[in-house]
DSSP file (Angstrom, degrees, kcal/mol; ACC not computed):
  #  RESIDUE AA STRUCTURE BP1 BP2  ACC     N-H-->O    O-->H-N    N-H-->O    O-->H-N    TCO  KAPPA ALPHA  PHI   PSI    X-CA   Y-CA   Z-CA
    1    1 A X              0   0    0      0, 0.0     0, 0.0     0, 0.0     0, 0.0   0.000 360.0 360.0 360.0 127.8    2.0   20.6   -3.5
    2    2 A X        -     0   0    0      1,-0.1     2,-0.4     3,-0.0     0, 0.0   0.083 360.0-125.4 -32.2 149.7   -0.6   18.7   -1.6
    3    3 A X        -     0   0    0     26,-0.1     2,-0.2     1,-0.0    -1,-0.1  -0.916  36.6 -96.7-124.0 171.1   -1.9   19.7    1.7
    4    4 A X        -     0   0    0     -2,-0.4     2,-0.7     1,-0.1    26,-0.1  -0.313  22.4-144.3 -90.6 161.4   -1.8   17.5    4.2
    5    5 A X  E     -a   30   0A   0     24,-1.7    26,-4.9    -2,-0.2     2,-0.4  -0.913  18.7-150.1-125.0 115.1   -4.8   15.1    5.3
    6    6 A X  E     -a   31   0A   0     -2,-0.7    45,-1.8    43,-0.2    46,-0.7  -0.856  15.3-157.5 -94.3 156.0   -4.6   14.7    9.1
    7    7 A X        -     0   0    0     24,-1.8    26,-0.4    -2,-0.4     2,-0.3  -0.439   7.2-146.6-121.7 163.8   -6.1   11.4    9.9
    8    8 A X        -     0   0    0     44,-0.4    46,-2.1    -2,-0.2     2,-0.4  -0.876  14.5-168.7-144.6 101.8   -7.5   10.4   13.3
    9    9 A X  E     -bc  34  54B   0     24,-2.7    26,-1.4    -2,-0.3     2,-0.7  -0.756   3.2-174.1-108.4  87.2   -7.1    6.7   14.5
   10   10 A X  E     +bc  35  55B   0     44,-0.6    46,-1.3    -2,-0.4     2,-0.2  -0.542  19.4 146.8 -42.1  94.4   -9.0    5.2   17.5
   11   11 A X        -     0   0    0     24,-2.0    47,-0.2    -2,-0.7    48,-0.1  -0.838  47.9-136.0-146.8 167.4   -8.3    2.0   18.6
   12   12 A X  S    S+     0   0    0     45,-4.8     2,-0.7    -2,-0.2    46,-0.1   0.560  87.1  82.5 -89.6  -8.9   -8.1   -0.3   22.2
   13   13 A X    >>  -     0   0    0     44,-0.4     3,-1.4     1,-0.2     4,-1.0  -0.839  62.2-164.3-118.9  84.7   -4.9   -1.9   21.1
   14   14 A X  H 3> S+     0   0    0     -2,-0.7     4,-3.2     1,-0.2     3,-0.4   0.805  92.9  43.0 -57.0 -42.6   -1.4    0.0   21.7
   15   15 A X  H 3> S+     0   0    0      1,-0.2     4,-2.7     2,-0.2    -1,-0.2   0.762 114.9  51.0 -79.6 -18.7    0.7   -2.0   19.5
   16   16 A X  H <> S+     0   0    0     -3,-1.4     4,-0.9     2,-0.2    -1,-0.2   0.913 115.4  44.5 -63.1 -46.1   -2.0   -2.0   16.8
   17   17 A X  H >X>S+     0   0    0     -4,-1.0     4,-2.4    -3,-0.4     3,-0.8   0.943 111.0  52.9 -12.7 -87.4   -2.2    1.9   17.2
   18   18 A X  H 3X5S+     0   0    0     -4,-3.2     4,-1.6     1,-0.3    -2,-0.2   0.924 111.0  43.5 -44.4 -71.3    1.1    2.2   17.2
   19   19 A X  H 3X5S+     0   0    0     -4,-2.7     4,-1.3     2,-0.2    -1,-0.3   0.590 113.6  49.3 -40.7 -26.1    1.5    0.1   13.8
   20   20 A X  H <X5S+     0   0    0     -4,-0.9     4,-3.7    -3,-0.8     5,-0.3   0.934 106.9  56.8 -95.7 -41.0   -1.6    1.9   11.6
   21   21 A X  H  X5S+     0   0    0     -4,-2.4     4,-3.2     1,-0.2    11,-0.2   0.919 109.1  47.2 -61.5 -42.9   -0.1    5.6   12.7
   22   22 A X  H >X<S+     0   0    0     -4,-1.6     3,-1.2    -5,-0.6     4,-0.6   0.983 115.0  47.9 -45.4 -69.6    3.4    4.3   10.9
   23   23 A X  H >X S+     0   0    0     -4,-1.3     3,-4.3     1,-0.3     4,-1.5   0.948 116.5  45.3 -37.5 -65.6    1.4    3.1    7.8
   24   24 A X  H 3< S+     0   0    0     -4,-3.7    -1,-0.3     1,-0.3    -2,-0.3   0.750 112.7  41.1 -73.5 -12.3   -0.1    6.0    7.8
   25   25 A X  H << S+     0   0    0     -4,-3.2    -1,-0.3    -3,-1.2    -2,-0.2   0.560  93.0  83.4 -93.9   6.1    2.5    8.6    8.3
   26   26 A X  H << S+     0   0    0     -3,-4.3    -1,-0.2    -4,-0.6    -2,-0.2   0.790  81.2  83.2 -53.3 -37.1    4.6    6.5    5.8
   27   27 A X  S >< S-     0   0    0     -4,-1.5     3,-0.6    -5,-0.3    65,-0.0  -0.453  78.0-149.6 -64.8 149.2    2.3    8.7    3.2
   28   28 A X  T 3  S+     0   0    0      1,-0.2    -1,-0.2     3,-0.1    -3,-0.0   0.673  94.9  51.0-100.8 -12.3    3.9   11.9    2.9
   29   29 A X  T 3  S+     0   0    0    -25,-0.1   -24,-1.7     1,-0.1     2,-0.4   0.120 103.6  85.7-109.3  21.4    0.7   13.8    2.4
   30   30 A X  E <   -a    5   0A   0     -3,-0.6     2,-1.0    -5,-0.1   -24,-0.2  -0.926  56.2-165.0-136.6 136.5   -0.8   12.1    5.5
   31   31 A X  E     -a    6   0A   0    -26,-4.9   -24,-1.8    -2,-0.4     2,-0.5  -0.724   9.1-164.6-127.4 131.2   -0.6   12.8    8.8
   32   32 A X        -     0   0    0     -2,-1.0     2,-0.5   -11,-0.2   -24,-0.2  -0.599  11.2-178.0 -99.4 125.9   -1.5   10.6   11.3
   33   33 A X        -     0   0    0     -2,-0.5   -24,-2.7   -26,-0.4     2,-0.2  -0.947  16.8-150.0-127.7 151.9   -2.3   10.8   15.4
   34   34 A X  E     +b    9   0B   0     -2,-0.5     2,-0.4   -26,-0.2   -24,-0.2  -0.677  17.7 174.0 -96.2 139.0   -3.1    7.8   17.6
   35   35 A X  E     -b   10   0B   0    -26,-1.4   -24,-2.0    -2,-0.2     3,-0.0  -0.993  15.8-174.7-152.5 151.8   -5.3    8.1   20.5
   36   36 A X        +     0   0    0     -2,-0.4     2,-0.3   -26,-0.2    -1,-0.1   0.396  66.7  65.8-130.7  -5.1   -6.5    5.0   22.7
   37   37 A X  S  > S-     0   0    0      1,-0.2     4,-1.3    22,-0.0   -26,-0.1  -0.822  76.8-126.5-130.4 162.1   -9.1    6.9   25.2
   38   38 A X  H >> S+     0   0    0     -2,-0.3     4,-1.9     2,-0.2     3,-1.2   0.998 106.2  51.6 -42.7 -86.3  -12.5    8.7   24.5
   39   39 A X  H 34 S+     0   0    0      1,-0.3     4,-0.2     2,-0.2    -1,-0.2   0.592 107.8  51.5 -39.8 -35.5  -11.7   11.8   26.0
   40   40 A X  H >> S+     0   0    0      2,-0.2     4,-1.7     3,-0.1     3,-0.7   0.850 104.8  57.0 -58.8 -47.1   -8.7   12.2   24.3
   41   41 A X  H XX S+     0   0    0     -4,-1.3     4,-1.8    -3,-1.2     3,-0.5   0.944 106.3  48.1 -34.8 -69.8  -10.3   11.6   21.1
   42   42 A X  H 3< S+     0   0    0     -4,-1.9    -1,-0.3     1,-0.2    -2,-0.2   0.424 112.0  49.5 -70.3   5.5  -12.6   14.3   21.6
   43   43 A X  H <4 S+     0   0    0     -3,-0.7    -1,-0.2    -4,-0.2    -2,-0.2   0.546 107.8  56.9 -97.0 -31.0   -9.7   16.8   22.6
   44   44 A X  H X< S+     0   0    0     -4,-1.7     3,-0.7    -3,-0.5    -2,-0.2   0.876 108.9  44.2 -46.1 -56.6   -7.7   15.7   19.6
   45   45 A X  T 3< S+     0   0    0     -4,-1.8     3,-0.5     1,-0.4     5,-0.2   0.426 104.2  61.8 -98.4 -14.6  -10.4   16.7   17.2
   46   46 A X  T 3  S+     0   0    0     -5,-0.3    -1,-0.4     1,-0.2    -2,-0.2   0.627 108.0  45.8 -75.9 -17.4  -11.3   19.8   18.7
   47   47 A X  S <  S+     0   0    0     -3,-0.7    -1,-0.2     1,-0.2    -2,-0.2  -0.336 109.4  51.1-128.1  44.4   -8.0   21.1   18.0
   48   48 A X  S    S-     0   0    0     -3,-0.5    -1,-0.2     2,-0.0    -4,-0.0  -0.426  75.8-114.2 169.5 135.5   -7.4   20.1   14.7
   49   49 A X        -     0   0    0     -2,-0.1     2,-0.3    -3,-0.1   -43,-0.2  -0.209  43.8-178.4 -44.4 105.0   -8.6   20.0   11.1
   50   50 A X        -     0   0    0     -5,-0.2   -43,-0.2     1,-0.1     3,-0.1  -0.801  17.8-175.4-100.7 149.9   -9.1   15.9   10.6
   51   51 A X  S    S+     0   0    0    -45,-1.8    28,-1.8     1,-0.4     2,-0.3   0.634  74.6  26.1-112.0 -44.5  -10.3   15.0    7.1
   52   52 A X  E     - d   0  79B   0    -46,-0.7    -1,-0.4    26,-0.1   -44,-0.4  -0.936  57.5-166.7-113.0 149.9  -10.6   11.2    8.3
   53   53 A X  E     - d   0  80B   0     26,-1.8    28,-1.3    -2,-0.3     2,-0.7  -0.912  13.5-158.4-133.4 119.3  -11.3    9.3   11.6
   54   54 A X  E     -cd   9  81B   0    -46,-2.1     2,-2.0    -2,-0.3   -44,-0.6  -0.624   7.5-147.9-108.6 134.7  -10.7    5.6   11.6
   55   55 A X  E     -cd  10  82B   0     26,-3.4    28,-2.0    -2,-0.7   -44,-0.1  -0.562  25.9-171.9 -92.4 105.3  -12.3    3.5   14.1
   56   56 A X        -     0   0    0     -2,-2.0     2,-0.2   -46,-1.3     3,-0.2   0.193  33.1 -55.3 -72.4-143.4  -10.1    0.7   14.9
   57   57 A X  S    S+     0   0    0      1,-0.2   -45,-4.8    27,-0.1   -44,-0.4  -0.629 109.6  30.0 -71.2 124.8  -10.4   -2.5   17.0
   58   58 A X        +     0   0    0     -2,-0.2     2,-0.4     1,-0.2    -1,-0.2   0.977  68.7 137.0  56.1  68.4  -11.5   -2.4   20.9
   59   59 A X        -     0   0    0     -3,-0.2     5,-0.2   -48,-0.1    -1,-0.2  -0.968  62.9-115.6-134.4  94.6  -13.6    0.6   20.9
   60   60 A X     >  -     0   0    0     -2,-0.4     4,-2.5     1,-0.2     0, 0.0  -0.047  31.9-114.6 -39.6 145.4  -17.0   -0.5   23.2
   61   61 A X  H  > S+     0   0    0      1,-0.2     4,-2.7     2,-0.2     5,-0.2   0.960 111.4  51.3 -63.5 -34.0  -19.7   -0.3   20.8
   62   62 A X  H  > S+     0   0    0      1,-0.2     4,-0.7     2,-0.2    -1,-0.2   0.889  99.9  55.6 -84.6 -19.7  -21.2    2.6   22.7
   63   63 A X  H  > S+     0   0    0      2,-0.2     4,-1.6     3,-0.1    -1,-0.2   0.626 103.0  67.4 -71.7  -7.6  -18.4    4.7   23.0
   64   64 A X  H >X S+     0   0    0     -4,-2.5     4,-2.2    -5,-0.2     3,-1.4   0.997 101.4  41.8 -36.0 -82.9  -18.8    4.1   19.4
   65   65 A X  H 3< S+     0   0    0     -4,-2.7     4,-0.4     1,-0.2    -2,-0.2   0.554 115.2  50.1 -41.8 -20.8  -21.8    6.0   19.1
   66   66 A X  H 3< S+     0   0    0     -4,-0.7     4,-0.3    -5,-0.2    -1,-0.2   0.728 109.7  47.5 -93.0 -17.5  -20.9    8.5   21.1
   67   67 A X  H <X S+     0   0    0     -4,-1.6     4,-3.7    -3,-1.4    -2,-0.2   0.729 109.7  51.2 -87.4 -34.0  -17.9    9.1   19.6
   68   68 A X  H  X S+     0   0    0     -4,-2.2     4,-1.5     1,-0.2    -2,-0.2   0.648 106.7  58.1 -76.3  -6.8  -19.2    9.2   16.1
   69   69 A X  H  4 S+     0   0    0     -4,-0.4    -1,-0.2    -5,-0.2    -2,-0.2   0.665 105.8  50.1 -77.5 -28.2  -22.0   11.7   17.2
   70   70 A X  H >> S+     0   0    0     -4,-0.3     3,-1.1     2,-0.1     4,-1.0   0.816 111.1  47.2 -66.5 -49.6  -19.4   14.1   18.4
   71   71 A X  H 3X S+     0   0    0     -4,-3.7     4,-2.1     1,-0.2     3,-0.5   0.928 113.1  46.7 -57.3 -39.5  -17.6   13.9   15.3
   72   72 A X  H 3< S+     0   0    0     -4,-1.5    -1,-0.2     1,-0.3    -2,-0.1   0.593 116.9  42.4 -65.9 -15.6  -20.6   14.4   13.2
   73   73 A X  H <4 S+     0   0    0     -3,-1.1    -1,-0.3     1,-0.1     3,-0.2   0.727 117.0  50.1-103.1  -4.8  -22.2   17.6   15.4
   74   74 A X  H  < S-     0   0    0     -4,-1.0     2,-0.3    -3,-0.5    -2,-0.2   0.760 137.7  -0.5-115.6 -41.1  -18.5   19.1   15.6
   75   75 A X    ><  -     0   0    0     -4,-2.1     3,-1.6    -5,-0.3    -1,-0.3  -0.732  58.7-163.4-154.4 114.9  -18.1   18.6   11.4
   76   76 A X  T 3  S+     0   0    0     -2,-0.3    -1,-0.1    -3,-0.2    -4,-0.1   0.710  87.6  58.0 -69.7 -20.0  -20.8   17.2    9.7
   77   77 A X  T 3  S+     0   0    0      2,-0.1    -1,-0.2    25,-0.0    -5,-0.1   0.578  76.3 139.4 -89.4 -11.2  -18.4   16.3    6.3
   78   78 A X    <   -     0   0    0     -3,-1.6     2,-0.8    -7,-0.2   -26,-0.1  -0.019  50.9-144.9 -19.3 111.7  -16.5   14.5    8.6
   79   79 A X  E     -d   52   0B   0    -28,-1.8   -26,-1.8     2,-0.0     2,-0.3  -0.707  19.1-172.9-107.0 108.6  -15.4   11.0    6.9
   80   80 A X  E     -d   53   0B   0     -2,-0.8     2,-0.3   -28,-0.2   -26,-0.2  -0.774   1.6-171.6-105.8 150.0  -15.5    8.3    9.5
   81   81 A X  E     -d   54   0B   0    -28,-1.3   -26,-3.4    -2,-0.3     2,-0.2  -0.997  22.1-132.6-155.5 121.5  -14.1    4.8    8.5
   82   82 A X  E     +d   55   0B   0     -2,-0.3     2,-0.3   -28,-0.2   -26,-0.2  -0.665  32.8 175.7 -52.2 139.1  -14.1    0.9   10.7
   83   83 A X        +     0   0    0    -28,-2.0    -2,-0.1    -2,-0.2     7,-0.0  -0.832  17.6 155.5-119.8 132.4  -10.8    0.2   10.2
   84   84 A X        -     0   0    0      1,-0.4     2,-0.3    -2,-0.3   -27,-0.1   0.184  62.3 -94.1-120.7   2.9  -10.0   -3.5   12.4
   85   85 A X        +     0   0    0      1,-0.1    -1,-0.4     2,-0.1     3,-0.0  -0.737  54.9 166.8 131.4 170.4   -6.9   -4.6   10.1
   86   86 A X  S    S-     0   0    0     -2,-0.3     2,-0.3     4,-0.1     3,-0.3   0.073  73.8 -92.9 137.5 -12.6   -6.1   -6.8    7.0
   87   87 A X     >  -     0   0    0      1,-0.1     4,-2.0     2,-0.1    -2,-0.1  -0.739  62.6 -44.0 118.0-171.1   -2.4   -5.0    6.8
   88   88 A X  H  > S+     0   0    0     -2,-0.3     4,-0.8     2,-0.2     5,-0.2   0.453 124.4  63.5 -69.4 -17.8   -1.2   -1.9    4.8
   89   89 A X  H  > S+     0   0    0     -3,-0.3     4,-1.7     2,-0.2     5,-0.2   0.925 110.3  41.0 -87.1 -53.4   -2.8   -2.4    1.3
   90   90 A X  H  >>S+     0   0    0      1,-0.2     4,-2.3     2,-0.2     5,-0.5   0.962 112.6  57.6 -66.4 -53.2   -6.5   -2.1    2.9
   91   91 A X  H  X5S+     0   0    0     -4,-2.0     4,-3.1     1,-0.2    -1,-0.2   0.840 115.3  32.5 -31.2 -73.1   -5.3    0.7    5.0
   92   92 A X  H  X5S+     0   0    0     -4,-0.8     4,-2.7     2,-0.2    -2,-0.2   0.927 120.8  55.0 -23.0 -79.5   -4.2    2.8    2.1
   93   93 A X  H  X5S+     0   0    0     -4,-1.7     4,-1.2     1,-0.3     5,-0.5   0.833 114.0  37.3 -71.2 -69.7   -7.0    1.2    0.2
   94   94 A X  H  X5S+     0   0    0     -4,-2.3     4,-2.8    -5,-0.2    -1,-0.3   0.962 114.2  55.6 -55.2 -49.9   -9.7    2.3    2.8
   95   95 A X  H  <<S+     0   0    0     -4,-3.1    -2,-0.3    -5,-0.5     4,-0.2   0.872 110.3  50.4 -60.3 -34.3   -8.0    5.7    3.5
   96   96 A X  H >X S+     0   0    0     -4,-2.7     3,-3.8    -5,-0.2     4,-0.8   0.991 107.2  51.9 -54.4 -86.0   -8.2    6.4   -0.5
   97   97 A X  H 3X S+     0   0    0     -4,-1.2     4,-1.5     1,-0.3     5,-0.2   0.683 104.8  51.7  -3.6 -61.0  -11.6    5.6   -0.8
   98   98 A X  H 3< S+     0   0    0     -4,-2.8    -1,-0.3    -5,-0.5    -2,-0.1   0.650 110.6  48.7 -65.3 -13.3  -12.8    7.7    1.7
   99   99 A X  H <4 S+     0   0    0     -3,-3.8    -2,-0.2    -4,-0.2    -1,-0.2   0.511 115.1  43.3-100.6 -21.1  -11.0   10.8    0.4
  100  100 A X  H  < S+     0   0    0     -4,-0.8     3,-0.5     1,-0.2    -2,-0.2   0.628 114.6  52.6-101.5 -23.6  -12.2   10.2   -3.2
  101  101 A X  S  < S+     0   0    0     -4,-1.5    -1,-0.2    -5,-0.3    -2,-0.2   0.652 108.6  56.1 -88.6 -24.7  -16.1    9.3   -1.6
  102  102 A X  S    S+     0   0    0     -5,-0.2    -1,-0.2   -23,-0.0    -2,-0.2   0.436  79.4 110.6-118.3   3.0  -15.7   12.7    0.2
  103  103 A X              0   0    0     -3,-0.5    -3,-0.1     1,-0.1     0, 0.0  -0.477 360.0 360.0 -70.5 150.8  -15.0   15.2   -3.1
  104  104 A X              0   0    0     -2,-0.1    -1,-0.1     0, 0.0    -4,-0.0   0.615 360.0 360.0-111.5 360.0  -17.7   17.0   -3.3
């Protein structure tokens, strides 16, 4: 059996949010939480093993940086991924990738 890969998605956009956390918890060996604020973000990820964190659409460029600098001092193997959209195949598609780039 697989263990499960929690995912972490950031985004400005509920209904977008709302739509990649489906995709992604369509996978059975992924599990996915949605988060729309900074602070939340960082509250998330402090309290749980994330293997990925995808940075959606309407995320200020600087809470960018700041947010990927928190993930990085909090787990440096941390695999962080733009995600802004293209559907379900790139989701998958991106979410693969990042897990196969992150064997060590």
């Amino acid at each position: 059996m697989m263990k499960t890969i929690n995912i972490l998605y950031i985004g400005g956009h509920f209904e977008i949010l709302e739509t990649v956390i489906r995709l992604i918890n369509a996978n059975e060996n992924w599990n996915g939480v949605g988060v729309m604020k900074d602070e939340e973000a960082k509250e998330v990820f402090r309290n749980k093993n994330f293997s990925i964190v995808l940075l959606g659409s309407g995320i200020q460029e600087e809470s960018e940086v700041e947010l990927c600098d928190f993930f990085k001092k909090q787990n440096p193997n941390i695999v962080i991924v733009q995600h802004y959209g293209g559907g379900s195949g790139l989701l998958k598609s991106e979410i693969l990738l990042a897990l196969e780039n992150n064997k060590n």
